[in-house]
C-alpha positions as CSV (number, residue, x, y, z in Angstrom):
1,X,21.2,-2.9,23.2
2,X,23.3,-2.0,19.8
3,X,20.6,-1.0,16.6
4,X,22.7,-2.7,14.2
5,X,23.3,-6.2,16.0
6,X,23.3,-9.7,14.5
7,X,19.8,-10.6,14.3
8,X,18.5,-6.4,13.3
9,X,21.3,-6.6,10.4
10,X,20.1,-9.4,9.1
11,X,16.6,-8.2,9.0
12,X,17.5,-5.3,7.6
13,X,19.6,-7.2,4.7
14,X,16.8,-9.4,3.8
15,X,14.6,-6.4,3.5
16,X,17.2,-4.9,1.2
17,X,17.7,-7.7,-1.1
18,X,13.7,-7.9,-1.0
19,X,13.3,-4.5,-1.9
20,X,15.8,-5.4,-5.2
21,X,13.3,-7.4,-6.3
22,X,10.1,-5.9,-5.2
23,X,10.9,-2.9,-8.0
24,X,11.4,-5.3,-10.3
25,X,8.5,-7.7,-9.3
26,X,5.9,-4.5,-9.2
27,X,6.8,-3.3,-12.7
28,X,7.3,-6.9,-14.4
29,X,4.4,-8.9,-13.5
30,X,1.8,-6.0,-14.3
31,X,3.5,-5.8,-17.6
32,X,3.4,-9.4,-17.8
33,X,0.1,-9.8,-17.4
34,X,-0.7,-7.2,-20.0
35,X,1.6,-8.3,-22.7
36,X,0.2,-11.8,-22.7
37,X,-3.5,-10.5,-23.2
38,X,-3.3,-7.0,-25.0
39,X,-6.4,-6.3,-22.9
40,X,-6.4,-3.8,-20.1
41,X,-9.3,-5.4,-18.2
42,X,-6.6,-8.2,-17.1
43,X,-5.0,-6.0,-16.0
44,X,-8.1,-4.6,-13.4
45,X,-8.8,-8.1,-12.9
46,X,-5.2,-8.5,-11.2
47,X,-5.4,-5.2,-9.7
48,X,-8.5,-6.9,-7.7
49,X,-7.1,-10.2,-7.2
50,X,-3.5,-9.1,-5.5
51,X,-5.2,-6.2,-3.2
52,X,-7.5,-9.4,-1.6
53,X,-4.9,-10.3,0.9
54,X,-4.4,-6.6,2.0
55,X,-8.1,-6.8,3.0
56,X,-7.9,-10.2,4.7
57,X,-4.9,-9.7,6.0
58,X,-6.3,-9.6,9.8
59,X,-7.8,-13.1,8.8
60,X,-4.0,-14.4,8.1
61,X,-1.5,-11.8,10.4
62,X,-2.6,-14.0,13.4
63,X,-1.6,-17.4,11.8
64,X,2.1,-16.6,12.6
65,X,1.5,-16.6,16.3
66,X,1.3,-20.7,16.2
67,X,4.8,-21.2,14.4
68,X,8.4,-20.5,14.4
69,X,9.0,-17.2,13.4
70,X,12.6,-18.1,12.3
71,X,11.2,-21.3,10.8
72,X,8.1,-19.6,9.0
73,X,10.4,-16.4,7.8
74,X,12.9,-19.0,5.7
75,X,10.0,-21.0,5.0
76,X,7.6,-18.3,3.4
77,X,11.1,-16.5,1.2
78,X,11.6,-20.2,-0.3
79,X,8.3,-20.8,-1.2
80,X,7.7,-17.0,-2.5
81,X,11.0,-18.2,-4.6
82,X,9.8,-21.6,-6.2
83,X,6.6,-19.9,-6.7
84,X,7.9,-16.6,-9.1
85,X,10.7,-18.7,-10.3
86,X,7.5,-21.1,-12.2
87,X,6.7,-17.9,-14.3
88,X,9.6,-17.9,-16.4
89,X,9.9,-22.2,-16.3
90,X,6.7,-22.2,-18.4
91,X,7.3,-18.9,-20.0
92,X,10.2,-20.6,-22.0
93,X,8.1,-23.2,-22.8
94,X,5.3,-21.5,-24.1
95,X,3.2,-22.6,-21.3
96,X,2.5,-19.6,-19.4
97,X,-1.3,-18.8,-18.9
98,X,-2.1,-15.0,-17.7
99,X,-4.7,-16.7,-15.2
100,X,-1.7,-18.3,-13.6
101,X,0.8,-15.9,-13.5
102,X,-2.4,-13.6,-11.4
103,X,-3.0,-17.2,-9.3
104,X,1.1,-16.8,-8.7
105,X,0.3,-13.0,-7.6
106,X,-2.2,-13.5,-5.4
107,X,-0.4,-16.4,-3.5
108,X,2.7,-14.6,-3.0
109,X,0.7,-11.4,-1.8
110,X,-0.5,-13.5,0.7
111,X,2.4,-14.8,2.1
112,X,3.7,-11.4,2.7
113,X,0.6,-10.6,4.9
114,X,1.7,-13.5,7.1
115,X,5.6,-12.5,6.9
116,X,5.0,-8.5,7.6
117,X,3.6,-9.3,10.9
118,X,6.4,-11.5,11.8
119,X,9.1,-9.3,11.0
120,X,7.6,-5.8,12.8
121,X,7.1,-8.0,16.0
122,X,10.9,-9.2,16.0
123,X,12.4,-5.7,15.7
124,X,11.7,-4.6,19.0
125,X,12.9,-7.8,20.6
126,X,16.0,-7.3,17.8
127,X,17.0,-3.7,18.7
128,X,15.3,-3.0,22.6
129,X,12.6,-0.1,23.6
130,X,15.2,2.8,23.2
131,X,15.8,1.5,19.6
132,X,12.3,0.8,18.3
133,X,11.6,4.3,16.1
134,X,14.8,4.3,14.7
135,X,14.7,1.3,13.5
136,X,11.1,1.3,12.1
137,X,12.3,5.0,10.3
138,X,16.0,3.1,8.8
139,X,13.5,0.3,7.8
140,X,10.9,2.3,6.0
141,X,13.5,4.7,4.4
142,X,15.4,1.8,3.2
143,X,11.8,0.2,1.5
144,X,11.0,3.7,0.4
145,X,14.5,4.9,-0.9
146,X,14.9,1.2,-2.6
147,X,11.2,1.7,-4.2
148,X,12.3,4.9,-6.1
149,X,15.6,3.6,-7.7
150,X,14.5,0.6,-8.2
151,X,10.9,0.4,-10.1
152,X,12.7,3.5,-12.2
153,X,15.5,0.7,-13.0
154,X,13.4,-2.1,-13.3
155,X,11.7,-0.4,-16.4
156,X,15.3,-0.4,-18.1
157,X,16.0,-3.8,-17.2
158,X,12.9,-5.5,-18.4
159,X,13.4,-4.0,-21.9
160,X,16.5,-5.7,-22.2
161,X,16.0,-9.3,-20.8
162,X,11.8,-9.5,-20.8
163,X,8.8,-9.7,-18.3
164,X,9.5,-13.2,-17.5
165,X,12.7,-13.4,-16.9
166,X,13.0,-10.1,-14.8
167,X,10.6,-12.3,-12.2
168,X,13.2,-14.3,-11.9
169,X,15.3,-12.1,-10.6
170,X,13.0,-11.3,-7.9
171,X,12.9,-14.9,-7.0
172,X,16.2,-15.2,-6.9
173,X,15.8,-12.2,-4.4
174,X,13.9,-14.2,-2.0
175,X,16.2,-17.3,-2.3
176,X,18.8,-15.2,-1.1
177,X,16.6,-13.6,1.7
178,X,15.9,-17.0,2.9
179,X,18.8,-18.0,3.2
180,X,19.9,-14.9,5.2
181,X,17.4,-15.9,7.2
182,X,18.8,-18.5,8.4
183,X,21.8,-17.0,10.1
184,X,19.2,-15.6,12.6
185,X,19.9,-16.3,16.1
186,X,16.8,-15.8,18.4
187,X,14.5,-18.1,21.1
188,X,11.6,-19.4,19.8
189,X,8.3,-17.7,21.1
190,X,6.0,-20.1,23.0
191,X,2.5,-20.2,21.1
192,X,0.9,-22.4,23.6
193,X,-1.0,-19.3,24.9
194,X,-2.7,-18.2,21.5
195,X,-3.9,-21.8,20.8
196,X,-5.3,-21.6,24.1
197,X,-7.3,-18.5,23.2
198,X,-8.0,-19.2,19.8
199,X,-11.4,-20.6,20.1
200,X,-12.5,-17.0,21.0
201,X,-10.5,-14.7,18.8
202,X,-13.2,-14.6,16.3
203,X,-15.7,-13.4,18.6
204,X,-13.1,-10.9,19.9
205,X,-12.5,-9.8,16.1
206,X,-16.0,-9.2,15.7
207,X,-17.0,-7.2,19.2
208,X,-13.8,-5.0,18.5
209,X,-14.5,-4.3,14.8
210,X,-18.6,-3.7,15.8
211,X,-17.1,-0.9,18.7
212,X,-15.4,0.8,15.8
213,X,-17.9,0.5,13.6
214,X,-20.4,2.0,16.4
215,X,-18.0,4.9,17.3
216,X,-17.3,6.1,13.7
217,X,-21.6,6.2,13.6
218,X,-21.4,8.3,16.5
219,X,-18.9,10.7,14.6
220,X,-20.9,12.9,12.2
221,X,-17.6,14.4,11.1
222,X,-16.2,11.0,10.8
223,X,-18.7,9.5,8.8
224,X,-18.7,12.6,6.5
225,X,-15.0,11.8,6.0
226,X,-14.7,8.2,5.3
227,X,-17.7,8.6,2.5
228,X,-14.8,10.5,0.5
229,X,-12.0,8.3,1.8
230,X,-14.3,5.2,0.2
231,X,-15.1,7.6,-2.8
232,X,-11.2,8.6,-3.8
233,X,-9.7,4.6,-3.5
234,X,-12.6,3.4,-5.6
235,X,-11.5,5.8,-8.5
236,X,-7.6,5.4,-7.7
237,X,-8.6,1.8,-7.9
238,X,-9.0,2.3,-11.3
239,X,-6.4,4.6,-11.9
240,X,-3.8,2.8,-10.4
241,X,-5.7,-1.1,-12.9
242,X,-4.8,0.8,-16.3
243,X,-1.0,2.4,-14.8
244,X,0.7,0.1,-17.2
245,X,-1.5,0.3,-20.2
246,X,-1.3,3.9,-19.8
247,X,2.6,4.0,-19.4
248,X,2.7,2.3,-23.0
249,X,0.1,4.3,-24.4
250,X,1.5,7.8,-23.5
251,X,5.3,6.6,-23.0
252,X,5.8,4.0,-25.7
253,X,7.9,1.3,-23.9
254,X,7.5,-1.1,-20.7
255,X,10.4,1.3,-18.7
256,X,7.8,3.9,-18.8
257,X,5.7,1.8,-16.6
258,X,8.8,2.0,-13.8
259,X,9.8,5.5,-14.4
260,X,5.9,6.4,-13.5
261,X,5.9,4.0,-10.3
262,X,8.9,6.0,-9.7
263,X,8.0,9.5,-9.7
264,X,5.2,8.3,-7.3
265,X,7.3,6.5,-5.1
266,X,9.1,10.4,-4.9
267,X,6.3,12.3,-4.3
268,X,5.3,10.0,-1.3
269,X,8.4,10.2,0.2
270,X,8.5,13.6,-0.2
271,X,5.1,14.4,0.7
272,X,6.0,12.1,4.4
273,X,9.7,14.1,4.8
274,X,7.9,17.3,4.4
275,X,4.4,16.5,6.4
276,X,5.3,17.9,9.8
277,X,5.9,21.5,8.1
278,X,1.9,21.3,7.0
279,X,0.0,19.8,11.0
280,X,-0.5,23.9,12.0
281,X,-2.4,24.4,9.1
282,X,-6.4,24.3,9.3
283,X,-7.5,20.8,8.8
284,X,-10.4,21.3,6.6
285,X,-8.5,24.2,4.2
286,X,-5.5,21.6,4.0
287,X,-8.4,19.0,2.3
288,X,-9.6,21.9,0.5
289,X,-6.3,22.9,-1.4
290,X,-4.5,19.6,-1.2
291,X,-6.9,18.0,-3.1
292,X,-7.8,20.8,-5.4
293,X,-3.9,20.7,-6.5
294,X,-3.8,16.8,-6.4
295,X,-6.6,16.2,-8.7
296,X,-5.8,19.0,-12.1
297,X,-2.5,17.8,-11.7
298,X,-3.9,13.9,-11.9
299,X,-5.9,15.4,-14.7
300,X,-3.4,16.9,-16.5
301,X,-1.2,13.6,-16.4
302,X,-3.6,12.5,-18.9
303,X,-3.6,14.8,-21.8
304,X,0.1,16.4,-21.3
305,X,3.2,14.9,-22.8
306,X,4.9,11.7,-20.8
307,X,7.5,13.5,-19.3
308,X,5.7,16.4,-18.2
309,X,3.6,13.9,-16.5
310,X,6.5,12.5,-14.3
311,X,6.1,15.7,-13.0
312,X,3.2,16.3,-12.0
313,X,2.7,12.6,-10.5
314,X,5.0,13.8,-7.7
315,X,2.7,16.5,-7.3
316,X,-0.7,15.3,-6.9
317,X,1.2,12.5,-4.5
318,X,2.9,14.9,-2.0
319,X,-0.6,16.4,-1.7
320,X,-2.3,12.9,-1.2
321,X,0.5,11.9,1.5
322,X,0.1,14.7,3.5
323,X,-3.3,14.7,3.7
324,X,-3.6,10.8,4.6
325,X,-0.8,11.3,7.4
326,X,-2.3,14.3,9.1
327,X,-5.6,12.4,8.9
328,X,-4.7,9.1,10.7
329,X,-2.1,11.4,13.4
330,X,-5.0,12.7,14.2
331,X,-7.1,9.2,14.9
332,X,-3.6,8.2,17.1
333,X,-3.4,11.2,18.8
334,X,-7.2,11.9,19.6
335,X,-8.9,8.5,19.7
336,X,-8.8,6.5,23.1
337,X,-5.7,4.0,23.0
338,X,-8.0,1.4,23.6
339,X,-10.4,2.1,20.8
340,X,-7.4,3.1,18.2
341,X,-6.7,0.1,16.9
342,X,-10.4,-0.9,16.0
343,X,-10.7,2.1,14.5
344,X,-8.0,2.4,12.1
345,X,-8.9,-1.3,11.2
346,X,-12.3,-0.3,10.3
347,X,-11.5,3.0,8.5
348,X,-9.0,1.1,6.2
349,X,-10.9,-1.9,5.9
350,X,-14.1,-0.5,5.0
351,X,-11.6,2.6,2.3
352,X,-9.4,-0.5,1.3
353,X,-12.5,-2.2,-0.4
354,X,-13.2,0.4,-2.7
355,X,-10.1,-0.1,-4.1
356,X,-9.9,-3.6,-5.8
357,X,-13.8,-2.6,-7.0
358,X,-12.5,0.3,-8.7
359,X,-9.6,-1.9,-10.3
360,X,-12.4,-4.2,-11.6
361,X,-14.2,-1.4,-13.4
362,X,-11.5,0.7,-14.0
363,X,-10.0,-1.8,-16.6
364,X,-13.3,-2.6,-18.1
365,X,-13.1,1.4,-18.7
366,X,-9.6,1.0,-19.6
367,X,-10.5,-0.9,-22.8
368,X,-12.3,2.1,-24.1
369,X,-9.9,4.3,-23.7
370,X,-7.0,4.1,-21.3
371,X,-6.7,8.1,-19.8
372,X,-10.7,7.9,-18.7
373,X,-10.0,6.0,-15.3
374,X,-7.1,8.3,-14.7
375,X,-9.3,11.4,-15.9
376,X,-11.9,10.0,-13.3
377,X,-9.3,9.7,-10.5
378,X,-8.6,13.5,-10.8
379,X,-12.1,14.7,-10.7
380,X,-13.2,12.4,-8.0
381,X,-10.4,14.7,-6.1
382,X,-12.2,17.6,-7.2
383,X,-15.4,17.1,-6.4
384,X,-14.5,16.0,-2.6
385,X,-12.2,19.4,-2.5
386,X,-16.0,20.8,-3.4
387,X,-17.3,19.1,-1.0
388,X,-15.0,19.9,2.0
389,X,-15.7,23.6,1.0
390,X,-19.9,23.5,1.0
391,X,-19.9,21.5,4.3
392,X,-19.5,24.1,7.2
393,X,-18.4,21.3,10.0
394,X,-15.6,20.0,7.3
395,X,-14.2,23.2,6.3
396,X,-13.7,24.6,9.4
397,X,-11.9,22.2,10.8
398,X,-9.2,23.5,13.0
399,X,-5.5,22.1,12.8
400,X,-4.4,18.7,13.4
401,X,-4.2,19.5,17.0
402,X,-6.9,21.2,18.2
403,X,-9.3,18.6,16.4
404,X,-11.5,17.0,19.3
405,X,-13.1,13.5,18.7
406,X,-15.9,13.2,20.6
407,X,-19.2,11.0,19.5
408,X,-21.6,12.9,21.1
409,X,-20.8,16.1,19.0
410,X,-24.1,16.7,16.8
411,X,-24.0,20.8,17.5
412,X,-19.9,20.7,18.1
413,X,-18.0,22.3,14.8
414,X,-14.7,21.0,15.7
415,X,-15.1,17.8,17.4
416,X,-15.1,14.5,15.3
């Protein structure tokens, strides 16, 4: 079967055009919500509100299997369109309340957690078996790649024509990708046999999650590594609420905002090209000194000039992605096929609702004094680099490859 075929190029169009206006969506509604309060605790309070749907997004992903994909794809891009295009409608007529712009947020946050499921399920069926990682790679470089140029842009852009009105761009975005949408040519799936099982796939949800749950307990190791995993996206949480705030504080205007988006955008994709260079390095040293470097250089982002912090964003970021990949290659490559997916769903759930906490506080903190959250971000690094070096069964962790996971382990140094 040909990669690029009818139904996989039009796929990967629509995620193009998407990405257009994902750049421009991230940087302008953040902005947006800040320029119509002048309070950075709005800005936490969205934070929380738009990472919700990441964390119920097992609760919503299984909702596609009882419609049309084809029919719920074009449906979803239209309404993500009327919804965003509402922003700058009342914006012009001095309508626009910051409580429904984050209402607008959250909504079309959700709708992508019942899209993204749809569209990774159709590209095997697009491109065949042989295809499948090349496809997933020339999709994620293409969202990647786009993310970089395009939040850098989107700055630029939304200094000239406004917050407002650069969301309508994006939903301008999604019109079109609806529309390309419905040039796909595929068979309908039959649902017939979810609805038939859906009485018990809540019980199922909640005996899978309780096996992870049980195994990680099992894992001393394990347990000693999600405490910092929980620890370090509470205080990005945060760090990540008072971004914008601190963009104008430290840069002066709102393309600041996108030019900082950006150079993290670079030093994850860098951080993922370079990874594989890294996985024969001791595990436990490569915690050590990846997060030593990550955190002063998240530290030093807040008292050094703007520019100089462009820099060291990228930094502390290639440090971060490394780490995190090494980390959950390990869980795939170690952990039981059948017990893999309950596992990562619990790790990221349980590190993934630290996160929108931390926004909360972080722009209460914000108000004070924008650099603290980030300031906290960086030491929380530091202090779990300390930690990987006092505890003997963490910093001797052997590389990526020789790490064992075994829960019954209590007197084994290696094994998770």
């Amino acid at each position: 079967m040909k990669l690029f075929n009818r139904n996989f190029s039009i796929l990967f169009s629509g995620a193009f055009v998407k990405g257009l206006g994902s750049g421009i969506y991230a940087v302008a509604a953040m902005l947006l919500v800040l320029h119509l309060t002048g309070n950075v605790f709005y800005s936490g309070v969205t934070f929380f509100v738009i990472s919700i749907p990441s964390i119920i997004g097992f609760l919503i992903a299984p909702l596609a299997n009882y419609v049309s994909f084809k029919k719920g794809l074009i449906s979803a891009e239209f309404l993500k369109s009327i919804l965003l295009m509402s922003i700058p409608l009342l914006y012009s007529l001095d309508l626009l309340h910051v409580f429904y712009v984050i209402a607008i947020m959250f909504f079309t946050a959700l709708i992508s957690q019942f899209t993204y499921p749809i569209e990774t399920t159709l590209i095997p069926t697009f491109v065949g078996e042989k295809n499948i990682v090349k496809a997933n790679s020339l999709m994620q470089t293409l969202r990647e790649g786009l993310d970089v140029v395009f939040l850098a842009v989107a700055g630029i852009l939304i200094a000239f024509v406004g917050n407002a009105e650069a969301v309508f761009i994006t939903a301008i975005c999604h019109f079109i990708t609806g529309i390309l949408y419905c040039f796909f040519r595929f068979q309908v799936q039959d649902s017939s046999g979810y609805k038939k099982s859906s009485t018990s796939a809540w019980k199922t949800y909640k005996k899978d999650l309780n096996e992870g749950i049980q195994f990680i307990r099992g894992s001393v190791i394990f347990k000693k590594i999600l405490g910092p995993a929980i620890v370090i996206n509470f205080f990005f949480g945060g760090a990540n609420a008072v971004l914008p705030a601190f963009a104008l504080f430290h840069g002066g205007g709102d393309e600041y905002y996108g030019y900082l988006l950006s150079s993290i955008t670079v030093g994850s994709l860098i951080g993922a090209i370079i990874t594989p260079k890294f996985k024969n390095i001791s595990f436990g040293k490569l915690y050590i000194g990846g997060f030593l470097v990550a955190g002063l250089a998240i530290i030093a982002v807040a008292y050094v000039p703007f520019w100089v912090s462009l820099m060291l964003m990228p930094i502390a970021f290639v440090c971060i992605t490394i780490t995190n990949i090494i980390f959950f290659s390990i869980i795939q490559q170690k952990v039981k096929r059948a017990l893999l997916g309950r596992i990562i769903t619990v790790v990221t759930s349980f590190a993934g609702l630290a996160m929108p906490l931390g926004g909360l506080i972080g722009g209460a903190f914000g108000n004070i004094n924008v650099i603290y959250p980030i300031v906290l971000a960086g030491l929380s690094m530091l202090c779990i680099s300390f930690y990987f070096l006092i505890q003997p069964l963490l910093r001797k962790l052997p590389k990526a490859d020789e790490v064992s996971f075994n829960a019954d382990f209590e007197n084994d140094e290696v094994a998770l």
